[in-house]
VOKEFI-844848 format. One line per 8 residues: number of its first residue (from 1); for each residue x, y, z of N, C-alpha, C, O. Coordinates in nm, 3 decimals, m for minus. Atoms other than C-alpha are relative to their C-alpha. Example, Ala and Ser with C-alpha at 12.3 -4.5 7.8 and 13.67 -1.06 7.14 Angstrom:
BEGIN
1	0.089/m0.119/0.000/1.230/m0.450/0.780/0.090/0.120/0.000/0.194/0.118/0.066 | m0.082/m0.119/m0.006/1.367/m0.106/0.714/m0.077/0.109/0.073/m0.026/0.220/0.090 $
***
This chain:
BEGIN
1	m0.118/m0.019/0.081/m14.558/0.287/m14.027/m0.032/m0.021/m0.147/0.017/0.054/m0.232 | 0.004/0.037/0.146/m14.682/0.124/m14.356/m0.119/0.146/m0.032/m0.105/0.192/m0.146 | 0.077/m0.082/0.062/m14.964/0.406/m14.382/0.102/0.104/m0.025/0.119/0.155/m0.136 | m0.126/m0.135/0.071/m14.667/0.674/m14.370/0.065/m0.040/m0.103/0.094/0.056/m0.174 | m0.082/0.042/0.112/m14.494/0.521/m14.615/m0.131/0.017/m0.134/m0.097/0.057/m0.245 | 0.073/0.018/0.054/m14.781/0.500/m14.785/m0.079/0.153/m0.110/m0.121/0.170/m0.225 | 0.076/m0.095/m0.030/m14.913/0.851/m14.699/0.166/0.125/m0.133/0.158/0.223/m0.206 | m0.097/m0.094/0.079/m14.525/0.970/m14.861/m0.011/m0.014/m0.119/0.004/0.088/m0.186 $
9	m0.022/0.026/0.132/m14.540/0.818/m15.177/m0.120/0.073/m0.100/m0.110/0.138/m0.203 | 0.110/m0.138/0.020/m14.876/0.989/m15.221/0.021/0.124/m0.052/m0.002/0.184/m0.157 | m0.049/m0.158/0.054/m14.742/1.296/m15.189/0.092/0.020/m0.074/0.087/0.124/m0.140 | m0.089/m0.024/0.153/m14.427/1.237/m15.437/m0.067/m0.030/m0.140/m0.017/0.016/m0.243 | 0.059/0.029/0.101/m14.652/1.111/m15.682/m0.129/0.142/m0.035/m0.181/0.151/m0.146 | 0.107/m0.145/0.001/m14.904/1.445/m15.664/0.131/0.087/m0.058/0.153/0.110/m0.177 | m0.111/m0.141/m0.016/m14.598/1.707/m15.618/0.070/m0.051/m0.222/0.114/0.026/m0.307 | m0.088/m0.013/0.140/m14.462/1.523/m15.988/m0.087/0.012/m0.132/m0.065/0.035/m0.251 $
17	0.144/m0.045/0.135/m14.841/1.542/m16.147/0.021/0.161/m0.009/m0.007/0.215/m0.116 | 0.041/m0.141/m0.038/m14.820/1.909/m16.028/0.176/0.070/m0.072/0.204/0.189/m0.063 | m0.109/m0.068/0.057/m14.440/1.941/m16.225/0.127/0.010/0.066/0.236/m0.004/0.010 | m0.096/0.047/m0.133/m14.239/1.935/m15.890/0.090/m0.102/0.027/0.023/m0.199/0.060 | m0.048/0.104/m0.039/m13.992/1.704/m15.822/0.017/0.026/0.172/0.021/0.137/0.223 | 0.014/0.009/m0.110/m13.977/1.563/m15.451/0.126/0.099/0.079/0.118/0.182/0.170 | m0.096/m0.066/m0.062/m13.648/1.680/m15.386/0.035/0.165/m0.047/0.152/0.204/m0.050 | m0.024/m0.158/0.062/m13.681/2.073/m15.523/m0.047/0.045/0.140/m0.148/0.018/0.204 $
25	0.075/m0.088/m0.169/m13.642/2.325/m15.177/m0.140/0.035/m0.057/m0.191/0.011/m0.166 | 0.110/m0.079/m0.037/m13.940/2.510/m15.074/0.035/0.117/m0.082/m0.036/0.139/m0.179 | 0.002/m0.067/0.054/m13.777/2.794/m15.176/0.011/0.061/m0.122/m0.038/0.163/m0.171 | 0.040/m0.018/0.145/m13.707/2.761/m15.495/m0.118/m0.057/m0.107/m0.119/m0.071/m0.229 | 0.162/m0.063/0.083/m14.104/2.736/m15.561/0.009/0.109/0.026/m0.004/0.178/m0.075 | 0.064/m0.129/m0.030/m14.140/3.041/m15.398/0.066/0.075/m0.127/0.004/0.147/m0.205 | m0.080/m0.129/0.089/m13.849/3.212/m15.618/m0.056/m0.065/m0.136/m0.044/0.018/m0.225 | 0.031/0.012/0.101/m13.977/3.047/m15.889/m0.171/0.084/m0.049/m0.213/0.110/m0.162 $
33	0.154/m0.023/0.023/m14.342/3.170/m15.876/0.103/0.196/0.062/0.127/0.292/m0.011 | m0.063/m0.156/0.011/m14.162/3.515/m15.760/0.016/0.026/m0.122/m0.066/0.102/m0.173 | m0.046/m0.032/0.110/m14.012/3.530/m16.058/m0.090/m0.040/m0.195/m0.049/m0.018/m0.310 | 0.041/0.020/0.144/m14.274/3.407/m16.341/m0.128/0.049/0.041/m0.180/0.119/m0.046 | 0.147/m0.038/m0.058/m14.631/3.477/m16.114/m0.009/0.087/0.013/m0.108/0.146/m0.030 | 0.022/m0.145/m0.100/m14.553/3.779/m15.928/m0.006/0.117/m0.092/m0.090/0.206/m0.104 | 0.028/m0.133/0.096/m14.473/4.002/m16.180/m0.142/0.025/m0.125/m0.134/0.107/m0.216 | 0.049/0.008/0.078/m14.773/3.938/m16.362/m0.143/0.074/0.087/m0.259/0.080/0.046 $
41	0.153/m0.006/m0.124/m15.030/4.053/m16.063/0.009/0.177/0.040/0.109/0.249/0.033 | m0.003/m0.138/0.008/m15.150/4.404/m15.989/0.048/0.013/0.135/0.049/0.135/0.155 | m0.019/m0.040/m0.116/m15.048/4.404/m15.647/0.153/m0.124/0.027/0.167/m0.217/0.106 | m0.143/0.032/0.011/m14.669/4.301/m15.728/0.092/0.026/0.106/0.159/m0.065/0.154 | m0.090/m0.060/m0.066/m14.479/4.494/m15.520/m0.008/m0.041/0.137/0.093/m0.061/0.204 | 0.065/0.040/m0.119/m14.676/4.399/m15.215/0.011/m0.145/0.018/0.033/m0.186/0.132 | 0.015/0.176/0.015/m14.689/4.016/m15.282/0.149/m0.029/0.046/0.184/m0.101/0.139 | m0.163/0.050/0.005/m14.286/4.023/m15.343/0.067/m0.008/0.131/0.143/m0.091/0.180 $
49	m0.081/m0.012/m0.093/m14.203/4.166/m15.066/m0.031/m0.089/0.124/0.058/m0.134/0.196 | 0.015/0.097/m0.087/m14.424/3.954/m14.832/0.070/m0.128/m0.026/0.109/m0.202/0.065 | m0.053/0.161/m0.003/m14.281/3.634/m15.011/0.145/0.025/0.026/0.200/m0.062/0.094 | m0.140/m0.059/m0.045/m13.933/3.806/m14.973/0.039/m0.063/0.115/0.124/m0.152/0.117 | m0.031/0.019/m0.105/m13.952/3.791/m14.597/m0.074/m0.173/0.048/m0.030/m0.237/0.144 | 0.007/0.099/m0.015/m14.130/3.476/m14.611/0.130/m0.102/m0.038/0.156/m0.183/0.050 | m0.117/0.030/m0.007/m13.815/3.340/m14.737/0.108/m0.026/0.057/0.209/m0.087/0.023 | m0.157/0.002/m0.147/m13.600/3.394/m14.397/m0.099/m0.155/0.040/m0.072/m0.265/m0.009 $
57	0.089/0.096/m0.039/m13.849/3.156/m14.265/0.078/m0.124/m0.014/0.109/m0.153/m0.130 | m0.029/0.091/0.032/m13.699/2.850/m14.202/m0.066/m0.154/m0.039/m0.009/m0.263/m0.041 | 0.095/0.145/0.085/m13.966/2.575/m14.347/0.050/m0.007/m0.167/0.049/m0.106/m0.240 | m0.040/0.010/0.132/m13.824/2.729/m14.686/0.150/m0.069/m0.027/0.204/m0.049/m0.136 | m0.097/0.080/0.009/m13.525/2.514/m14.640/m0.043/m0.181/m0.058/0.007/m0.261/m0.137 | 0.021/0.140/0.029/m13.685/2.193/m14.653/m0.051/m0.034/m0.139/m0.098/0.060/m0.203 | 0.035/0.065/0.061/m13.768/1.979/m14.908/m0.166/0.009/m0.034/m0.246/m0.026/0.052 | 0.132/0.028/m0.036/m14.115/2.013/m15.050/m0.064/m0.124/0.044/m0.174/m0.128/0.099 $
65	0.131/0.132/m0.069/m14.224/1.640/m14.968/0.027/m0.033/0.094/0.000/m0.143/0.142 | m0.006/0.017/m0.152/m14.100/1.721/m14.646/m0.083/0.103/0.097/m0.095/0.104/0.220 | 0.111/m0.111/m0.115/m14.362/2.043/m14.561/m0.123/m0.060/0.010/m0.182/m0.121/m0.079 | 0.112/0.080/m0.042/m14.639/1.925/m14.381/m0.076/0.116/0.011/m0.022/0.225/m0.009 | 0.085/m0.139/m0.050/m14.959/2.170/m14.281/0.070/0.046/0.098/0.091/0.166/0.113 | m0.094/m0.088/m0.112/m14.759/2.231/m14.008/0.060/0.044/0.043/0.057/0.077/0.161 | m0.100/m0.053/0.089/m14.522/2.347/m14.126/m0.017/0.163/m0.064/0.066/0.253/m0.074 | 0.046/m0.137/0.081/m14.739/2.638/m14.308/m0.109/0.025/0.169/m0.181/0.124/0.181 $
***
């Protein structure tokens, strides 16, 4: 128990070096990197639409310092 606790705080403290706050969905990285990354890449159209449908996906509900690898 104390290493999970341990193992979370970890990861809120990374996710806020990296600009993230703990509690921002999943999906609004994705739409965020949709919207400032994607259009910047030669293979735009193709990227969007995969992250598009990645989007139904329900892991993009959660919380990022709640996706685990297993998750992805």
């Amino acid at each position: 128990m104390q290493h999970e606790m341990g193992c979370g705080r970890e990861k809120k403290i990374e996710l806020q070096a990296q600009g993230l706050q703990p509690d921002t969905l999943f999906s609004d990285v994705i739409k965020r990197y949709l919207n400032e990354i994607t259009p910047t890449k030669r293979g735009e159209k193709h990227e969007f639409n995969r992250l598009n449908r990645f989007l139904r996906h329900p892991v993009t509900d959660k919380y990022i310092s709640d996706v685990s690898r297993r998750d992805i």
